[in-house]
Each structure stands twice: as C-alpha cells, then as structure tokens.
N, CA, C and O of each residue as an XYZ file, in Angstrom:
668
protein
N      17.932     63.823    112.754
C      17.174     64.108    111.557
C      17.105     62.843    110.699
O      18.076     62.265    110.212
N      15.923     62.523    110.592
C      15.590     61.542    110.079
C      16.240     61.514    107.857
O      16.546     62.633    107.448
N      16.304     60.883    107.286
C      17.114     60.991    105.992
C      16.263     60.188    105.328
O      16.244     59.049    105.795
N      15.376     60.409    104.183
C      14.512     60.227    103.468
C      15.514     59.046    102.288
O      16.598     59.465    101.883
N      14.971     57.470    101.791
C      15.733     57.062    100.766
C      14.489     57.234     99.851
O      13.293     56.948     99.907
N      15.212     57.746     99.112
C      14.330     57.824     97.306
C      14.877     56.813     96.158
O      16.025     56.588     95.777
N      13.604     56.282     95.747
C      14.111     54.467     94.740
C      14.279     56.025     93.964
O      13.713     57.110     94.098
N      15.192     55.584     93.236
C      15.714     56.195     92.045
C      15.255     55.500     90.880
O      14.653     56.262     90.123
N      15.288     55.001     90.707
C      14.421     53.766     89.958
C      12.911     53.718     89.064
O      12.453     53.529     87.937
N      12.514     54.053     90.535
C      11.056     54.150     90.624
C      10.543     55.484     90.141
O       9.420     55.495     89.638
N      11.377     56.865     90.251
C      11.059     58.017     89.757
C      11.505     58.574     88.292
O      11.064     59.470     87.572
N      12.652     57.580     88.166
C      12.877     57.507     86.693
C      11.544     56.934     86.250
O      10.778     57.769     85.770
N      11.136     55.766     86.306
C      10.461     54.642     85.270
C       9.152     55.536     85.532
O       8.208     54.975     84.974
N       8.774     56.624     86.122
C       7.085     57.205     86.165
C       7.543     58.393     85.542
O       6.539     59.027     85.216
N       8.810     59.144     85.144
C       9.269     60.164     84.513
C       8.611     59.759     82.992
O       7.762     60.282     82.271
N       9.555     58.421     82.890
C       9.075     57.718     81.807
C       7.874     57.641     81.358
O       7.619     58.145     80.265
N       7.148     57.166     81.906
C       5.543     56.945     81.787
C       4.877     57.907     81.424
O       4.004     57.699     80.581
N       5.106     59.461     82.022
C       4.459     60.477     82.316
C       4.946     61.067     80.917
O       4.074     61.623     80.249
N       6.281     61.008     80.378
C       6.433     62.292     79.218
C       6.960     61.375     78.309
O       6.389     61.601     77.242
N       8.019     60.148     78.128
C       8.150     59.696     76.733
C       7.645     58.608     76.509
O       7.559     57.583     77.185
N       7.078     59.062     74.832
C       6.282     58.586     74.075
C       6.977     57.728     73.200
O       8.152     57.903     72.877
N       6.338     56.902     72.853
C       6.958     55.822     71.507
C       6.814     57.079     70.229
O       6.109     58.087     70.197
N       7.880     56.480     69.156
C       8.649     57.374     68.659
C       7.265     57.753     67.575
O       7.050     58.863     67.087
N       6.423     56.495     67.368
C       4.953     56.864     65.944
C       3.898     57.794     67.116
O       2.815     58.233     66.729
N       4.454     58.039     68.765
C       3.196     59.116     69.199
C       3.944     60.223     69.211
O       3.249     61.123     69.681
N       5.246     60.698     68.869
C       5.893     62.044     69.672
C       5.264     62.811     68.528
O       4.663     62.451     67.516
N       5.650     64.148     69.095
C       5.693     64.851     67.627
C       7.129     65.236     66.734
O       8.238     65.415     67.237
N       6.889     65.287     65.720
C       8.459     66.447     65.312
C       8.491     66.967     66.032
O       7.568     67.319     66.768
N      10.142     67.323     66.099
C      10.678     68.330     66.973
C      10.838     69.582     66.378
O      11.409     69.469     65.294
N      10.577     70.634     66.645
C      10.452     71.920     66.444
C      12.033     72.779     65.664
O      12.132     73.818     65.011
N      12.999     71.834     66.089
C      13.983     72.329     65.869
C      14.707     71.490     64.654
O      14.209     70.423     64.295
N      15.879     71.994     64.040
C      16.654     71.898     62.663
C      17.512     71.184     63.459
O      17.668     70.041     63.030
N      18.181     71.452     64.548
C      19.379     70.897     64.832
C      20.363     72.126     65.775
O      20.106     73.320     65.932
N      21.213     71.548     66.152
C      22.073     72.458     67.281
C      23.101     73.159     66.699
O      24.300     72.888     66.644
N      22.291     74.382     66.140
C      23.417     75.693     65.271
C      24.851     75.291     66.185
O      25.509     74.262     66.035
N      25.127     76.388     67.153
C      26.378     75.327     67.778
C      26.343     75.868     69.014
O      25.553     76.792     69.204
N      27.215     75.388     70.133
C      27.564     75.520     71.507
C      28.587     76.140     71.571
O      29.652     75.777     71.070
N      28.335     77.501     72.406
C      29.172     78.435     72.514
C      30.071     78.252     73.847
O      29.440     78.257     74.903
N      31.822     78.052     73.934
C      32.195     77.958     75.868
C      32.956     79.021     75.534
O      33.088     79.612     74.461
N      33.563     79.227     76.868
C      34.398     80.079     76.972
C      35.821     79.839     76.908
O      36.140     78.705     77.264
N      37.127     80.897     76.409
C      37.975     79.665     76.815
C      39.211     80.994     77.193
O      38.796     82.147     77.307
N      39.904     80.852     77.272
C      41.220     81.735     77.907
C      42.670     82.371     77.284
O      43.352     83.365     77.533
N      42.777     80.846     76.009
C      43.489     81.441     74.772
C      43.320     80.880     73.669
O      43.557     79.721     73.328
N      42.738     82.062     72.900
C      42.741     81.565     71.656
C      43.318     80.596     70.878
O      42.653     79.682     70.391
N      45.082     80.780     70.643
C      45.377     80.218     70.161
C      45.674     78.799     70.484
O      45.823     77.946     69.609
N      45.771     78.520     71.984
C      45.787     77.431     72.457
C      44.397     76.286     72.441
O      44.525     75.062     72.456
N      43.271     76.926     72.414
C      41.990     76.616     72.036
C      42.571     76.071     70.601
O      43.037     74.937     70.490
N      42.507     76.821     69.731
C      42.310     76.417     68.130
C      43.137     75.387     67.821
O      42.661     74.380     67.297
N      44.847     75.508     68.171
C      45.350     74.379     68.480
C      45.134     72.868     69.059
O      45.701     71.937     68.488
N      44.365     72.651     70.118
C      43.883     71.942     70.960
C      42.884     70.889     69.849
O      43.299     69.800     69.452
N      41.252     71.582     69.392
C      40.508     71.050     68.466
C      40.419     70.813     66.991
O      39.786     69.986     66.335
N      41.493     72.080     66.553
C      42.172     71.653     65.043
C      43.051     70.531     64.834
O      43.077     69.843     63.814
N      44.062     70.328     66.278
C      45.199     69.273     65.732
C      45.066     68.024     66.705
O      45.448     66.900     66.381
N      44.343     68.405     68.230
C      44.285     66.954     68.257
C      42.976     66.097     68.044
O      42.826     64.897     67.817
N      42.016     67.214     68.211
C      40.465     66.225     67.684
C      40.189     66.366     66.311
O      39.220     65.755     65.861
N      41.202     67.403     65.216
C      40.769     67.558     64.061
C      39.433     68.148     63.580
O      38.711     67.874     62.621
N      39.364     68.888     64.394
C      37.948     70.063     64.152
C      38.374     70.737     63.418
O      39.577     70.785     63.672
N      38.140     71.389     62.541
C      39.110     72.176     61.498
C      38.437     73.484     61.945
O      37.206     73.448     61.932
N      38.973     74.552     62.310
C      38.372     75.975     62.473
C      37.618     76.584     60.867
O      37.792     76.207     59.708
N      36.997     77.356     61.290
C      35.833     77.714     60.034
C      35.364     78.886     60.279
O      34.414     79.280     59.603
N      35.792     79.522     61.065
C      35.512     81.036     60.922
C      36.028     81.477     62.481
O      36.117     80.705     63.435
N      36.380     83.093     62.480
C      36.923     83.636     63.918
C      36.548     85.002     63.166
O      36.627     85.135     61.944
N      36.084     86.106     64.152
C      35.784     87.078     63.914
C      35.700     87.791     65.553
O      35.996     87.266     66.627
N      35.060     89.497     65.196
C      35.141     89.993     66.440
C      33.809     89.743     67.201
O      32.728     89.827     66.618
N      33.914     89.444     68.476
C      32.473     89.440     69.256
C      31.672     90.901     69.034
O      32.143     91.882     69.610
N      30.363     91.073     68.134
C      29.798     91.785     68.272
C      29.325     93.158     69.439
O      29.146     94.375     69.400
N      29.281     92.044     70.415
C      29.123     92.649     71.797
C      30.280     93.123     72.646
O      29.964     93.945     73.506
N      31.243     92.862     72.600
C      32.537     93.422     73.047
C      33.640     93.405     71.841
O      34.007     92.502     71.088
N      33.959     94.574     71.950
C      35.056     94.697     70.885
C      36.852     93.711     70.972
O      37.694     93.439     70.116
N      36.774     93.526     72.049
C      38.259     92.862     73.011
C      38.079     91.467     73.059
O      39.002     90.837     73.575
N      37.096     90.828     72.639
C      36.226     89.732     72.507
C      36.493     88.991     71.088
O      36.452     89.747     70.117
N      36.768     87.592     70.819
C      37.154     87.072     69.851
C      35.858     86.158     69.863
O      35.622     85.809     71.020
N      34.958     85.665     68.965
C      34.366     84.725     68.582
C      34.880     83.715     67.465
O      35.137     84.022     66.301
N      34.977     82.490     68.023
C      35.126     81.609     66.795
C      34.306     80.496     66.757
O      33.236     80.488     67.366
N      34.985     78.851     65.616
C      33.731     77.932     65.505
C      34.778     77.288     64.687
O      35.528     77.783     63.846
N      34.672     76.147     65.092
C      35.174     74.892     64.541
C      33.914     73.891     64.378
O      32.920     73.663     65.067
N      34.487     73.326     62.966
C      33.387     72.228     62.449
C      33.341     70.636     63.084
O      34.277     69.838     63.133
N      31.941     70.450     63.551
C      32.190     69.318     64.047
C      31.272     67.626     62.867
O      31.050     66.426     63.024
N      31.101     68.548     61.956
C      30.443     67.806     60.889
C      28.922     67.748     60.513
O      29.992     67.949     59.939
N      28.049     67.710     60.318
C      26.827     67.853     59.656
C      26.482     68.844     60.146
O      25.662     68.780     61.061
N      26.855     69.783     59.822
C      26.123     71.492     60.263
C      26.378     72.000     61.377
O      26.004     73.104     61.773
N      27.364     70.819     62.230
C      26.958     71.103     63.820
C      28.580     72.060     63.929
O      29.646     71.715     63.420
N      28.354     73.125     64.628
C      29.299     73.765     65.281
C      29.537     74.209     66.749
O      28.635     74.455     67.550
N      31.217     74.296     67.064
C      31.457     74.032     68.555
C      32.109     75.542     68.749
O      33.336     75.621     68.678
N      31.465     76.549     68.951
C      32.333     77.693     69.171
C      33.123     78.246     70.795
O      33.072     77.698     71.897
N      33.623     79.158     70.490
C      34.165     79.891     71.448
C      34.656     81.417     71.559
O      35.132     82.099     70.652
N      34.414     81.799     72.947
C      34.533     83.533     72.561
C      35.737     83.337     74.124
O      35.870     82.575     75.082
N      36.316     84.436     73.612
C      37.191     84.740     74.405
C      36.900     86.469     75.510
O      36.025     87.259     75.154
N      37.641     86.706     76.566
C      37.244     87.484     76.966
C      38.522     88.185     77.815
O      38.503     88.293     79.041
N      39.440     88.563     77.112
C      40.538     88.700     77.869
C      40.837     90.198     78.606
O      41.857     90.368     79.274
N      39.727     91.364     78.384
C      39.922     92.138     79.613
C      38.748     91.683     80.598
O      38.297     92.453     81.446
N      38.399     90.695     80.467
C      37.470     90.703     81.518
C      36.946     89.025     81.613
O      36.016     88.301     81.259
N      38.776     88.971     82.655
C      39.024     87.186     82.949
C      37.908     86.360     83.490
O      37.189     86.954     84.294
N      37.628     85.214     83.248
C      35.916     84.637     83.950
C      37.128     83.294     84.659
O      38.263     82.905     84.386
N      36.125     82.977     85.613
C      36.597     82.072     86.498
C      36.906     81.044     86.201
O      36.664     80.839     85.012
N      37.635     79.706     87.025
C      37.491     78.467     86.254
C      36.322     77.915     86.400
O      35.753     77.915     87.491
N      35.757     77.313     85.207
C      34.492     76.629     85.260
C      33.941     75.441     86.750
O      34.605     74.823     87.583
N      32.970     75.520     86.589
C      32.355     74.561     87.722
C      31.247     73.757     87.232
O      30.695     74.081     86.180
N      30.853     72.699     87.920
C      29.598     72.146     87.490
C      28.553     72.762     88.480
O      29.021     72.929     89.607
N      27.478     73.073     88.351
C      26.465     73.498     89.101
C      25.025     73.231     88.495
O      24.964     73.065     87.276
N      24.024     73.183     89.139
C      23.356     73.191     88.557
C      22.607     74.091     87.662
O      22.231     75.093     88.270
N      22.188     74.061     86.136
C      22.139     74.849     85.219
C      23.674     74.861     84.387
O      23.588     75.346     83.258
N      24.698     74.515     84.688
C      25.705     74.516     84.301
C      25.980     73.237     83.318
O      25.188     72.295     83.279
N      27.229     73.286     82.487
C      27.037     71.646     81.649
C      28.055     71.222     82.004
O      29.077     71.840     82.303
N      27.804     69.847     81.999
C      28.342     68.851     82.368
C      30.186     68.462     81.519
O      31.371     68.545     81.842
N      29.485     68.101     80.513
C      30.529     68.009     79.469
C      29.731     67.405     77.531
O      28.650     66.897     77.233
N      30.765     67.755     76.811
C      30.671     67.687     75.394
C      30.456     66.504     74.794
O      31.616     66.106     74.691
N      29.892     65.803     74.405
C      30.100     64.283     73.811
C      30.098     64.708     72.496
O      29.656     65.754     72.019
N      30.708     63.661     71.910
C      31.144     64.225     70.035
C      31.415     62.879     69.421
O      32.441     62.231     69.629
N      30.690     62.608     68.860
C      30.496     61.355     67.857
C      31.854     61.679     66.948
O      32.205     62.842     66.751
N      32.533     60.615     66.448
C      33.825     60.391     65.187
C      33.154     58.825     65.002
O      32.304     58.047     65.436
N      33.973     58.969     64.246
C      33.977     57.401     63.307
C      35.237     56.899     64.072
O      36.124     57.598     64.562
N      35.133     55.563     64.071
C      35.837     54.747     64.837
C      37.497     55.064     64.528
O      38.311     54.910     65.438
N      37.910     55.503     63.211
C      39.076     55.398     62.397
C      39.683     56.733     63.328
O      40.850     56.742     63.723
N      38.868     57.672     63.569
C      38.988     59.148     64.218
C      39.000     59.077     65.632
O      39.535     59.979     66.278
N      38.470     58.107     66.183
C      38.549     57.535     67.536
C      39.764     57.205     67.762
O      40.560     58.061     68.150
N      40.153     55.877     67.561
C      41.412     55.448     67.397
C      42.451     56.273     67.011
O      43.482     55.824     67.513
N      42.805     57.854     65.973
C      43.779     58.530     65.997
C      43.760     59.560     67.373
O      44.802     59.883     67.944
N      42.382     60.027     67.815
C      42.409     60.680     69.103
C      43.177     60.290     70.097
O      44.093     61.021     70.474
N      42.878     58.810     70.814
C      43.153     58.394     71.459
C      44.830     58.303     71.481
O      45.598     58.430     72.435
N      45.094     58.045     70.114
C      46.813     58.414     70.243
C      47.717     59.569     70.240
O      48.875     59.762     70.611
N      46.540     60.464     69.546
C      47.251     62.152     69.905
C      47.388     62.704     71.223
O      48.158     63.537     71.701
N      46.138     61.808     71.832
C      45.817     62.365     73.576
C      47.053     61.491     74.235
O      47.799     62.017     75.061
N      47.183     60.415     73.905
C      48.458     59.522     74.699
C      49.757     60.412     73.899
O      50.611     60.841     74.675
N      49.922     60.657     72.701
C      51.339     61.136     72.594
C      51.857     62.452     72.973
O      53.037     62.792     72.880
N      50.544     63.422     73.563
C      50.774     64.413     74.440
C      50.524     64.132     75.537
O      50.694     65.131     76.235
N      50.140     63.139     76.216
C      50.539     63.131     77.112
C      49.266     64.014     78.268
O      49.322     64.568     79.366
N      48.128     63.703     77.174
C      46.872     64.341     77.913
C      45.995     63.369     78.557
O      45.400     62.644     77.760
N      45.727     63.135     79.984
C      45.057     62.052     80.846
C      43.391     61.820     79.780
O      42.844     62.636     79.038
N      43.140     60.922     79.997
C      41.555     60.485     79.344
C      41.239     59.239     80.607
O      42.111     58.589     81.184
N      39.872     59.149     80.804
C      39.649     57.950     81.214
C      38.538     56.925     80.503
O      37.494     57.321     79.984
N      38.859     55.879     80.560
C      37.973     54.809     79.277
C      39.551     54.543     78.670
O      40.662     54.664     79.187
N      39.043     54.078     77.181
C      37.583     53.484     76.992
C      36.672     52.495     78.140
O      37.057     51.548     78.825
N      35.088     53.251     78.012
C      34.605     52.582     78.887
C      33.283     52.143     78.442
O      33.163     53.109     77.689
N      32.231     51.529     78.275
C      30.859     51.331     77.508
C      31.596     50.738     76.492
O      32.339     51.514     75.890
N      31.599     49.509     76.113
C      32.317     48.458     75.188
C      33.139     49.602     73.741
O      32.819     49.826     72.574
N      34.395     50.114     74.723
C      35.522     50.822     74.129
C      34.827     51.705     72.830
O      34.965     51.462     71.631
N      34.219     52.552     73.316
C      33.514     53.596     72.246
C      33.551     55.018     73.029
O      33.133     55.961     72.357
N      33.863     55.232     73.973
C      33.954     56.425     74.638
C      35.486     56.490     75.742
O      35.944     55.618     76.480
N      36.096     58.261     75.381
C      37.262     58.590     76.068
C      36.395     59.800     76.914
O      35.334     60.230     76.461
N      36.860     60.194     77.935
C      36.317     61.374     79.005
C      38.139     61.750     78.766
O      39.177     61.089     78.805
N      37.785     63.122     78.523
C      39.218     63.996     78.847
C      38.937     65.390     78.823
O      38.031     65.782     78.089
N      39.791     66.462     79.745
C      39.880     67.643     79.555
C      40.379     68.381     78.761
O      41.533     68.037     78.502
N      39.897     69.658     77.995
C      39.891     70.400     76.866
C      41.068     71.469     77.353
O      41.621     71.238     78.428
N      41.413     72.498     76.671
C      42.922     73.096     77.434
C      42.007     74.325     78.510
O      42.616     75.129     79.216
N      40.576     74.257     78.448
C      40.381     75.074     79.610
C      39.988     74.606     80.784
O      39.715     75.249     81.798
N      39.965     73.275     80.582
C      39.078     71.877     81.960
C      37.998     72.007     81.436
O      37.277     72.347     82.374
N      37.211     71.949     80.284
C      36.193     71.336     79.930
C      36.085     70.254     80.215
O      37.163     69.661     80.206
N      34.957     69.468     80.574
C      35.095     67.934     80.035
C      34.684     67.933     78.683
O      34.010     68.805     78.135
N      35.174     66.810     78.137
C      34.849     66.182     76.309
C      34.922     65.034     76.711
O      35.608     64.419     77.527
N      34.062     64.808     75.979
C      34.070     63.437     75.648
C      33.622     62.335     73.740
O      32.683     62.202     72.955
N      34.520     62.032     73.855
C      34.089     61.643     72.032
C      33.925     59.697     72.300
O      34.529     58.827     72.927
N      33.249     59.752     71.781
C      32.533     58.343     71.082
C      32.641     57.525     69.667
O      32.557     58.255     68.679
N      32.731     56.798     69.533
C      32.331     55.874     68.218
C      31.407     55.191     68.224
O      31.471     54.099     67.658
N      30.050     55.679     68.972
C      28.682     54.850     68.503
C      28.298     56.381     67.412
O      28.581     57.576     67.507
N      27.654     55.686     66.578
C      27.012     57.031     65.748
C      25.880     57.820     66.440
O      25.221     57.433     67.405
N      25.743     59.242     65.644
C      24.908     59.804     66.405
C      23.559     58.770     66.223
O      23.282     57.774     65.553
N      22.845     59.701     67.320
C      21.680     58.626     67.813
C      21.296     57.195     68.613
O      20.266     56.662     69.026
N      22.767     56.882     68.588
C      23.177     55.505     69.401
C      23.878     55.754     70.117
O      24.761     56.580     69.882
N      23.716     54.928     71.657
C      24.695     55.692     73.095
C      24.413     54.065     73.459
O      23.315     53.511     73.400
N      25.498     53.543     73.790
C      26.173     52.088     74.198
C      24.875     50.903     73.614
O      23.995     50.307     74.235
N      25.356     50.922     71.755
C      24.499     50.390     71.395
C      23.305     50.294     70.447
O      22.991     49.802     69.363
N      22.524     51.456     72.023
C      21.133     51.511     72.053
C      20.780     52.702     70.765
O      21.511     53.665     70.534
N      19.701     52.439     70.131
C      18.868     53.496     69.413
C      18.691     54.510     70.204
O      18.112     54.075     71.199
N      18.953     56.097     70.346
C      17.829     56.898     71.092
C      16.806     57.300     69.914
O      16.679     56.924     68.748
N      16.404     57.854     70.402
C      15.167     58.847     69.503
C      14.415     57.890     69.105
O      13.915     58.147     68.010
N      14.122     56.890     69.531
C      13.134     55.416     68.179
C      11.876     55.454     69.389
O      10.868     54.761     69.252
C-alpha cells in the first residue's frame, strides 16, 4: 500500500489564504468572551485545593448541579470575567480523560510573570512534574489533580511566543 506524503506546509499556508483575513477585513466577533470552561473532575475538594492554592484561582461560587442533584458545580476566577469551572459526578464515576478527536487538548492560562514565577515554585515544592519552560521561558505544561493538561504562560493574552494574535 502505497502511503500518500502531505506538505503540511502547503495546506496550512492555503487554509490561510482561504479564511484569515487581515485584522481591518475580519468582522467583529459575535461573541463577549468565554463565560467559562466547564471539566470534570473526581474530588471536589482536591480540585479546589489544587487551583485556589497552587495556581491561586480563588473559588467564587459552588452550588448544586441543576441537572443532577448528587452533582456539585463550581468556578474559580481566572481574571477578566473569564471562568474555569467544574462539576463533579460522584454516583456516576466518568472515565479517565483521553485526547480524541473533538476532545481538548489542554488549558492555557495567561498570569503575569510575578504569578508565573510563584507557580513554578509551588509546582516544584510539591513536587508536581511540569515540562518547560519552553518558547523563551513563558510557558509550564503540567497535570491538574485529574490529568488535565494546563498549561500557564507569561505572554499576555493575545500574544503566544511574542507574536500578536488577533492583529
């Protein structure tokens, strides 16, 4: 069986061509911003622990999941409106996560450099693996207490190694 090579390259740069626009042709975007991202996670309190004390997300509300009564919904602040929630589901255990397609990848989360630098030492003084810094020391990759990936940065939002997006 013959094995087809595809320039990767080449189907990016006509992706390009075909749908993004310089930033004076796009239109507004339709949307306010990303109310927040809901995962799943396994324990509560180990969750809230995890993003309150070592990434300093401060929790901001927990209540009951509407839809299941046995069901915990919560939401920690991740700063300009943006929130990172989680529901729990403990009579009705869900698997460990996977990547698949339709599935996500992992979290990226902008801090300020000062918040970078204390992460990075809460994650070393527990003793939690990260890999990086990598992209001129502005990004850690590490797992969340359910194997999420996260990942936090010190380029500001809108900038990813550097670069402007959205311009």
């Amino acid at each position: 069986m013959a094995t087809v090579k595809v320039d990767y390259q080449t189907k990016r740069e006509a992706l390009k061509k075909a749908y993004l626009k310089p930033k004076s042709k796009r239109p507004a975007t339709s949307a306010r911003g990303l109310h927040h991202l809901a995962l799943i996670c396994g324990d509560i309190e180990r969750t809230i622990k995890f993003y309150s004390e070592v990434l300093g997300f401060p929790l901001v509300e927990l209540f009951e999941n509407r839809d299941l009564k046995s069901s915990t919904h919560f939401f920690h602040d991740l700063g300009h409106g943006n929130l990172l929630a989680f529901f729990d589901f403990p009579e009705d255990p869900m698997p460990p996560t996977r990547e698949s397609v339709g599935g996500m990848h992992h979290v990226s989360i902008s801090v300020p450099r000062e918040q970078f630098t204390r992460i990075q030492g809460e994650l070393d003084r527990r003793g939690i693996e990260y890999f990086g810094p990598d992209r001129v020391e502005n990004s850690l990759y590490f797992k969340g207490p359910d194997g999420e990936l996260l990942e936090i940065e010190a380029d500001p939002l809108e900038v990813m190694e550097g670069r402007a997006l959205a311009q």
